[in-house]
DOSEGU-897688 format. One record per residue: z, x, y of N, C-alpha, C in turn. Coordinates in steps of 0.2 Angstrom, whole numbers, padded with zeros to 4 digits, always signed. Layout:
BEGIN
ZXYZXYZXY...
***
This chain:
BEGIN
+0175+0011-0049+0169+0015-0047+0166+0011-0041+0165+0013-0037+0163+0012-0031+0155+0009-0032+0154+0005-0029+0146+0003-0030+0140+0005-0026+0136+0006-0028+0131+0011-0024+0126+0004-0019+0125+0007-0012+0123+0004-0007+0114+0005-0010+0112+0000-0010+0105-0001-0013+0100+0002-0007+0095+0005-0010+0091+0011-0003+0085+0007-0001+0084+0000-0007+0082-0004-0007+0080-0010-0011+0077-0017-0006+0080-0021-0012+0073-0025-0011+0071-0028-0016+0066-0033-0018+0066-0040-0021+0064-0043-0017+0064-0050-0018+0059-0054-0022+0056-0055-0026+0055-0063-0032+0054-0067-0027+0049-0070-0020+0048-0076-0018+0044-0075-0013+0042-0079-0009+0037-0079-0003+0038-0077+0001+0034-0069+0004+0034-0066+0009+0037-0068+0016+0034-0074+0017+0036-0078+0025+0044-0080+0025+0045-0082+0019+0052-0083+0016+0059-0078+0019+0056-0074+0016+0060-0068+0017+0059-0063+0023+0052-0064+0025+0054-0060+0033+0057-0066+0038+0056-0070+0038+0063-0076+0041+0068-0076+0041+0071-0072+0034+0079-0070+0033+0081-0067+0035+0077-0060+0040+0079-0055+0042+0080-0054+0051+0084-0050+0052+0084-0052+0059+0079-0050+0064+0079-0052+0070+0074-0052+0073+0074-0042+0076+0069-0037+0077+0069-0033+0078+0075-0028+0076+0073-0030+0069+0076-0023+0065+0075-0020+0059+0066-0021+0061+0062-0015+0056+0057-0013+0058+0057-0006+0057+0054-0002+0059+0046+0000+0060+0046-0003+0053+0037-0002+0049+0036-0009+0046+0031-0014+0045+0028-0017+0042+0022-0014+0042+0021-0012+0032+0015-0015+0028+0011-0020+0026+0007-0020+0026+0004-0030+0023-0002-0026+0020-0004-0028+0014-0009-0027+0010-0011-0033+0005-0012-0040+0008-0013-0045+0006-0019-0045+0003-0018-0051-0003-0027-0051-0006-0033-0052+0000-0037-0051-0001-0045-0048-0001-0047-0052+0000-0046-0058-0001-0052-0064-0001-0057-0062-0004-0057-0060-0010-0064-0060-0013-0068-0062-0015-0065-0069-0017-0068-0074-0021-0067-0075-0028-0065-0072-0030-0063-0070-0038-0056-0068-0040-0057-0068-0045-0050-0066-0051-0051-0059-0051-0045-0056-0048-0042-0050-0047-0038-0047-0055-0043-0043-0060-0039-0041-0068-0043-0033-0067-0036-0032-0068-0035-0024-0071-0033-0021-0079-0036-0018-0083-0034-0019-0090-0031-0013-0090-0024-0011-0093-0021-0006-0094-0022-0003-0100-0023+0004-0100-0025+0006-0108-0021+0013-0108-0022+0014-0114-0021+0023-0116-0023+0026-0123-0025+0033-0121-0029+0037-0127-0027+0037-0132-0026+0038-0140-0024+0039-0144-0028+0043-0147-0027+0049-0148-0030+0056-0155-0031+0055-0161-0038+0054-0163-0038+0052-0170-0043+0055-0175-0044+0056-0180-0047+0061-0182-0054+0062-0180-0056+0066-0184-0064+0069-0182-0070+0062-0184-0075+0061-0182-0078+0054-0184-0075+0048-0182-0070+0046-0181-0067+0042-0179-0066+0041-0172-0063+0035-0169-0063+0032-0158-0070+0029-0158-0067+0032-0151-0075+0026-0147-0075+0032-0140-0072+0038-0139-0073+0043-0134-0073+0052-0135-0075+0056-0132-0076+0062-0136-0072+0066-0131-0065+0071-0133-0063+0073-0125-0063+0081-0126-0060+0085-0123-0060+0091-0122-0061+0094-0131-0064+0100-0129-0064+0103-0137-0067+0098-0141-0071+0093-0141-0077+0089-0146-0071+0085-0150-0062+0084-0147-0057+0079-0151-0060+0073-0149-0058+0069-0154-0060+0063-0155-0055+0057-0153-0055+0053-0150-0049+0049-0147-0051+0040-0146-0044+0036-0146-0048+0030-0148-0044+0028-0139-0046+0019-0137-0043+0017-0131-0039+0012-0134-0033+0012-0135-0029+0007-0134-0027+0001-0129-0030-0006-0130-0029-0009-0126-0019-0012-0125-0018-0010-0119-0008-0013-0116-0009-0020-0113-0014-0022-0113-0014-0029-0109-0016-0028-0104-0017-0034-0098-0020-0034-0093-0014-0037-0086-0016-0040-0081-0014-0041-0074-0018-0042-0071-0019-0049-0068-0024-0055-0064-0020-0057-0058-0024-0057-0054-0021-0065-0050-0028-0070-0045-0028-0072-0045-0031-0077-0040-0033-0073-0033-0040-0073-0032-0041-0071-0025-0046-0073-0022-0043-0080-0021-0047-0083-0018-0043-0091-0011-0046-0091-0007-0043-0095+0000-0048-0098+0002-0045-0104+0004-0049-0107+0008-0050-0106+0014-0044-0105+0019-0042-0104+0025-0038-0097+0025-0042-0092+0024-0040-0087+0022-0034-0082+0028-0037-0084+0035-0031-0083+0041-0025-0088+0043-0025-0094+0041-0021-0099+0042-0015-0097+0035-0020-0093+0031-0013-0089+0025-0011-0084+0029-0016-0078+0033-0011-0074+0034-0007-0075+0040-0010-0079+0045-0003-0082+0054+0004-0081+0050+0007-0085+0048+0015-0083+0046+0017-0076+0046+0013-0073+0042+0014-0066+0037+0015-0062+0045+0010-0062+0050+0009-0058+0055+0014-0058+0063+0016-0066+0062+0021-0067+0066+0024-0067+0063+0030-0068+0057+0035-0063+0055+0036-0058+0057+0032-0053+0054+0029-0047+0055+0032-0043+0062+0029-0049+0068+0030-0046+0075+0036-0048+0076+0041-0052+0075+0048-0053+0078+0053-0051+0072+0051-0047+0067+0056-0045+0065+0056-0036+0068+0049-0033+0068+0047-0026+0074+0052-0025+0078+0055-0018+0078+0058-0017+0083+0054-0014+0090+0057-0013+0094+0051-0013+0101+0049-0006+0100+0051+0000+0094+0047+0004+0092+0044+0002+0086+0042-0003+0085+0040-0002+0078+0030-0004+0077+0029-0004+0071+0022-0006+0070+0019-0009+0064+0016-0011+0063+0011-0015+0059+0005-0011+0056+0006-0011+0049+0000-0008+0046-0003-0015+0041-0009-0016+0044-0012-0022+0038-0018-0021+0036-0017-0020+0030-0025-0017+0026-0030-0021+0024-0033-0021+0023-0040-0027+0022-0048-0023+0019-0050-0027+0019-0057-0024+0016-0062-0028+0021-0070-0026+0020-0074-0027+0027-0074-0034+0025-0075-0041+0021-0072-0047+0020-0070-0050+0028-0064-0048+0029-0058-0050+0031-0057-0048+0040-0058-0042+0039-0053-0036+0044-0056-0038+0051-0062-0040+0053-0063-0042+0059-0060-0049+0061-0062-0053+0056-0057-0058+0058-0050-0059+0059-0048-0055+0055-0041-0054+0057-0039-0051+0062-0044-0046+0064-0042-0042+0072-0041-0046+0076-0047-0051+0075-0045-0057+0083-0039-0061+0083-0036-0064+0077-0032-0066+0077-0022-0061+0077-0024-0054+0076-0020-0050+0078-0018-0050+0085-0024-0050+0089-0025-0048+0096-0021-0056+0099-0022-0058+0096-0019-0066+0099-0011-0066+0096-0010-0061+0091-0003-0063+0090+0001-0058+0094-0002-0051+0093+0003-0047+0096+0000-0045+0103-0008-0045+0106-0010-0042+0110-0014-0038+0110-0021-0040+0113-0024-0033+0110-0024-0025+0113-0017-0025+0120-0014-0019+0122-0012-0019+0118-0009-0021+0112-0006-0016+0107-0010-0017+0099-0015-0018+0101-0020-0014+0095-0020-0007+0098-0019+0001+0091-0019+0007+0091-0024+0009+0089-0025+0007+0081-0032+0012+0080-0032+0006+0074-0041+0008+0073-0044+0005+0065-0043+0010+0060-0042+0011+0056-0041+0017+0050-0046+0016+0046-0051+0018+0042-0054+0019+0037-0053+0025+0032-0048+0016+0027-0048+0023+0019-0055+0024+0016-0058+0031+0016-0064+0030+0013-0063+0034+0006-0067+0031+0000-0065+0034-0007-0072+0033-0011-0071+0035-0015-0078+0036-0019-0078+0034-0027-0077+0027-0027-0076+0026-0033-0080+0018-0037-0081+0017-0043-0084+0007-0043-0091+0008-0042-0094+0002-0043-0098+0000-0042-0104+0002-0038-0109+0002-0040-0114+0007-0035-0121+0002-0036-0120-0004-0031-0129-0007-0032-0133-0007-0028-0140-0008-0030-0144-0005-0030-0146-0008-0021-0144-0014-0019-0146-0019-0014-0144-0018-0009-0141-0013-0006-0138-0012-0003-0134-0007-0001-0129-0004+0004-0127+0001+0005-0121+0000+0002-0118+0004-0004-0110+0005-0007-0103+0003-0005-0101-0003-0005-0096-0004+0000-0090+0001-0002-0087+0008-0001-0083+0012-0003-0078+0014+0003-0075+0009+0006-0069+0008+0012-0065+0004+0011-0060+0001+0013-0055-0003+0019-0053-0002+0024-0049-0005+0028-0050-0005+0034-0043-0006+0037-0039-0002+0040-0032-0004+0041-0030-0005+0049-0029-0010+0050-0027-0012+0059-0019-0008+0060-0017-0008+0062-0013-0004+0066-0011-0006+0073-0007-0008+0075-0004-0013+0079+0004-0011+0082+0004-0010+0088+0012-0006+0091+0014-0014+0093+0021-0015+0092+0024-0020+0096+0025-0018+0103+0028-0014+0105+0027-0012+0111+0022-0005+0113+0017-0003+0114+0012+0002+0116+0016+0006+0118+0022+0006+0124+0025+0011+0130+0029+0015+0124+0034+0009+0119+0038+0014+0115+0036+0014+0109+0031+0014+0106+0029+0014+0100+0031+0022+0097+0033+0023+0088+0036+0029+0087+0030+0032+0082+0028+0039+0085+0024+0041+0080+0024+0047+0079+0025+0050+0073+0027+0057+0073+0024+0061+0070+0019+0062+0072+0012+0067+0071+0016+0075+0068+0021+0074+0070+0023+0083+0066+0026+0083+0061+0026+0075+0060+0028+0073+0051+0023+0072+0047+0017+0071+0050+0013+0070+0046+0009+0076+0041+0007+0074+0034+0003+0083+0033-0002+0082+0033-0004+0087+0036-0011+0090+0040-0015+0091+0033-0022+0091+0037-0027+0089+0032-0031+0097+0033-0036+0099+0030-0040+0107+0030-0045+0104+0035-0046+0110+0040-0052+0107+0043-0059+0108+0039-0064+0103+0042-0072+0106+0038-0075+0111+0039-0072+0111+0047-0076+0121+0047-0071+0124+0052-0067+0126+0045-0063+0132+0050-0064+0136+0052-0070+0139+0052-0073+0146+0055-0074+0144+0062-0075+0137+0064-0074+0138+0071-0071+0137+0073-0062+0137+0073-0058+0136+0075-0052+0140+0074-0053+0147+0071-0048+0154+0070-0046+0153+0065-0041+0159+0065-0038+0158+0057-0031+0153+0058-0027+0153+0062-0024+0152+0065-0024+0143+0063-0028+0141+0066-0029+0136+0066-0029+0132+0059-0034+0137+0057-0039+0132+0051-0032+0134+0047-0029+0139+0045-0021+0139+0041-0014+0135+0042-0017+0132+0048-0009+0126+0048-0013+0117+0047-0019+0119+0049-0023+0111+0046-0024+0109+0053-0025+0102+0051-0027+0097+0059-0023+0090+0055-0022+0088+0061-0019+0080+0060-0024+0078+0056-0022+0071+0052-0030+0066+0051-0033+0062+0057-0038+0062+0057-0042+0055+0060-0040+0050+0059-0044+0045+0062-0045+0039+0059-0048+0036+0054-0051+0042+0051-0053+0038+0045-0053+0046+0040-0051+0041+0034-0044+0046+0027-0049+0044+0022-0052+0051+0020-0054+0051+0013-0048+0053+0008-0047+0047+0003-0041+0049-0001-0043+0045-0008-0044+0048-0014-0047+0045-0019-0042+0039-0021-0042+0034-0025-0041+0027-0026-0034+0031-0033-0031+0028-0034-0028+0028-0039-0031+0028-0046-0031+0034-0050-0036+0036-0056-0034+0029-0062-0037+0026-0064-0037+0023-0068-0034+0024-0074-0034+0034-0077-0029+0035-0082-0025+0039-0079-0024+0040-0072-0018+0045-0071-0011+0044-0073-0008+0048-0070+0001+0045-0072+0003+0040-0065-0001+0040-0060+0002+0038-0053+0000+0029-0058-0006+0028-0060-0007+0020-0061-0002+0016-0066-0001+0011-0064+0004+0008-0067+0003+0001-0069-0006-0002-0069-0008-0007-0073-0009-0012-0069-0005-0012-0060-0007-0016-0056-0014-0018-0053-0015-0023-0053-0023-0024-0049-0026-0020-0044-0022-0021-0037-0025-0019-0031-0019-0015-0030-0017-0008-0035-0012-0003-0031-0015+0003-0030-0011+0004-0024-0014+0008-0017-0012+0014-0020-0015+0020-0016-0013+0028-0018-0004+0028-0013-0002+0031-0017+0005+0033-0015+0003+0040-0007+0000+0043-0008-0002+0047-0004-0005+0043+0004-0008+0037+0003-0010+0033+0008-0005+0031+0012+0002+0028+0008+0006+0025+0009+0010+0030+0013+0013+0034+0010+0015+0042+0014+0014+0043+0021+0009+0044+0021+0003+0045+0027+0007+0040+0033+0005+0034+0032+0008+0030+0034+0016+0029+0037+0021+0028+0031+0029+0030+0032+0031+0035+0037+0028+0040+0035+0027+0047+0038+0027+0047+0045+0020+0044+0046+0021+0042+0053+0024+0039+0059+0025+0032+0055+0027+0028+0058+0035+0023+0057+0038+0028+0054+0045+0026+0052+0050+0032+0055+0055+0031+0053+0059+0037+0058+0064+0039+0053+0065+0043+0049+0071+0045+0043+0076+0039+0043+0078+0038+0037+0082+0032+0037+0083+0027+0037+0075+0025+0042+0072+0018+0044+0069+0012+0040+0070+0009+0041+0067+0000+0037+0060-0002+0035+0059+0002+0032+0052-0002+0030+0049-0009+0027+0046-0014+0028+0045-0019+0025+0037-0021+0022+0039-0022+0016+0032-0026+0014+0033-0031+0012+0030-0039+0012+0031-0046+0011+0025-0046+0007+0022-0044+0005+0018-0044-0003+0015-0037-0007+0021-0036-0008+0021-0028-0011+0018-0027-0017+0013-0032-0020+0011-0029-0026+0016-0024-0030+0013-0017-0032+0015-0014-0038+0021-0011-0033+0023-0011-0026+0028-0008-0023+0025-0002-0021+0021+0001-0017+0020+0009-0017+0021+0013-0008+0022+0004-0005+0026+0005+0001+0035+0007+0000+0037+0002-0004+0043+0004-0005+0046+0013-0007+0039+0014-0014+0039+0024-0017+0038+0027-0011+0036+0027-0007+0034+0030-0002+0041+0030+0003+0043+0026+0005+0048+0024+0009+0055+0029+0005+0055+0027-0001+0062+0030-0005+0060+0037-0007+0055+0040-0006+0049+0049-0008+0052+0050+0001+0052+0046+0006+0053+0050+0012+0060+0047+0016+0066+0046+0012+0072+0046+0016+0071+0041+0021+0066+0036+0018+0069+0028+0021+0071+0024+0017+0074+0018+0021+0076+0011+0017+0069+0008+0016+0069+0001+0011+0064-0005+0010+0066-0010+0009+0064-0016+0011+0063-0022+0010+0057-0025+0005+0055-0027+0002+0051-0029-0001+0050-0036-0005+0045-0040-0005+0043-0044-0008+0035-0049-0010+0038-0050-0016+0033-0055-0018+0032-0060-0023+0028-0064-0021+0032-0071-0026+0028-0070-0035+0025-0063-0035+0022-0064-0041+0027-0063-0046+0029-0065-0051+0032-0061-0058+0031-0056-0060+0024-0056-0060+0020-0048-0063+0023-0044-0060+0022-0043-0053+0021-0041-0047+0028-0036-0047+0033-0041-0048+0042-0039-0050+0041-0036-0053+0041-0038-0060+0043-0032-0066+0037-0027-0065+0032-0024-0064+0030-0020-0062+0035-0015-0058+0037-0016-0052+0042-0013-0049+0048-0013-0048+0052-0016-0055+0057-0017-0058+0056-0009-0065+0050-0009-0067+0048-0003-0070+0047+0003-0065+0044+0003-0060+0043+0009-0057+0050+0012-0054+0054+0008-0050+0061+0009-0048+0066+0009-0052+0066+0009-0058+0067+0010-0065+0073+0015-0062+0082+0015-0061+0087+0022-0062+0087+0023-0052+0082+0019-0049+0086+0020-0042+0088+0016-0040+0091+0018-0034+0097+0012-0031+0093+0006-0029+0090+0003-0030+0085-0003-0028+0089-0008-0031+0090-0017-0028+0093-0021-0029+0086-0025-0030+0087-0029-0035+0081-0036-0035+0086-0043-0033+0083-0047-0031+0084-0052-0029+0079-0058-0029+0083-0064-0032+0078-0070-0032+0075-0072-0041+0076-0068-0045+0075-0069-0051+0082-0072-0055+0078-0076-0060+0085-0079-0066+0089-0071-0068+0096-0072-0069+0098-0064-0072+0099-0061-0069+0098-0062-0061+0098-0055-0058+0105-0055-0054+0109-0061-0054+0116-0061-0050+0115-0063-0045+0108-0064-0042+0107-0067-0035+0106-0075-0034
***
């Protein structure tokens, strides 16, 4: 039996590591959704509902049934730097020489971060080849009183070369306008591109999309992203994939992936969600690599 060519593979080790391995300009897309610099310990607690009788739980759901929360455990990690761009310079210059002369750069951030990292983009790749600032806006967490609700991040977006940079706006799916009565019917029924700034809800904390990881992305953001900036059958790469949602995204739209990250968790997470597809892991004890 013939062995099946892997559509993509993930790697168990450090990011820098591994985009070093790869050759120079022959990938299409990089992702980077590195931590946040928060300052804190990054825990997400994983649960689920159990149905128990009348009088009984700790929550009340449709029809007055009564239901308890099962604690699955949790998933942490450390988010905190001293030198918090002296972590990402490696990441970002891999990033540009493995790019092919159509390729781009997507690196997510929170307001923390994102300005400073701009400057130091512009000095890695140029800042002709800054494209656009992206603002995911969502509507979810913490709401104090002190201040205005921090409910964004911030995504740079960076062409290795601006002249051939690949972006396929008629791949992407169109959004409803807000007033399509000014715009025909014609219009307002095929949609509009998005903007630069993408209201798209967070990953539900009991939907089926979440899968227990701390800082995982909406599959849909990700999409968006691929969509645009990869070309059918193209390479995408993320060097700290978290739950992997670059990769679903990549293998949902007829591209290859590369991915990695040195967490454990981070693995099996995405040793679970690529669970029966062709995905290769690499870098773990057991795994023949």
């Amino acid at each position: 039996m013939r062995a099946t060519t892997p559509r993509g593979i993930v790697h168990c080790a450090d990011g820098v590591e591994v985009a070093r391995g790869l050759a120079d300009e022959s990938v299409d897309l990089v992702y980077l959704d590195p931590p946040f610099n928060t300052g804190r310990r990054q825990e997400r607690e994983q649960t689920r509902s159990r149905r128990v009788g009348e009088g009984k739980g700790d929550r009340t759901g449709f029809g007055g049934r009564r239901y308890e929360t099962v604690r699955l455990g949790s998933r942490s990690f450390e988010d905190v730097f001293d030198d918090y761009l002296g972590f990402l310079e490696p990441f970002l210059v891999e990033s540009r020489r493995v790019l092919k002369a159509s390729g781009s750069l997507y690196l997510h951030l929170d307001y923390r971060e994102a300005h400073y990292a701009k400057v130091l983009l512009d000095q890695i790749f140029g800042r002709e080849c800054f494209v656009n600032e992206i603002i995911w806006a969502y509507d979810f967490g913490g709401r104090p009183k002190n201040r205005w609700p921090a409910k964004h991040d911030t995504i740079l977006f960076y062409a290795k070369d601006p002249a051939r940079n690949l972006f396929n706006a008629d791949e992407v799916e169109r959004i409803p306008y807000m007033a399509p009565g000014l715009v025909g019917k014609e219009k307002a029924a095929r949609g509009k591109l998005p903007t630069d700034t993408w209201w798209h809800t967070i990953v539900s904390p009991t939907g089926k999309e979440k899968l227990g990881y701390p800082t995982q992305k909406p599959l849909g953001v990700l999409k968006r992203i691929v969509s645009a900036s990869s070309p059918r059958g193209g390479l995408v790469a993320d060097f700290v994939a978290g739950s992997g949602t670059a990769g679903a995204a990549a293998l949902a739209l007829g591209r290859r992936f590369v991915l990695a990250d040195r967490s454990e968790e981070a693995v099996a997470v995405m040793r679970r969600r690529f669970a029966g597809e062709a995905v290769a892991f690499r870098g773990q004890e057991g795994d023949g690599s």
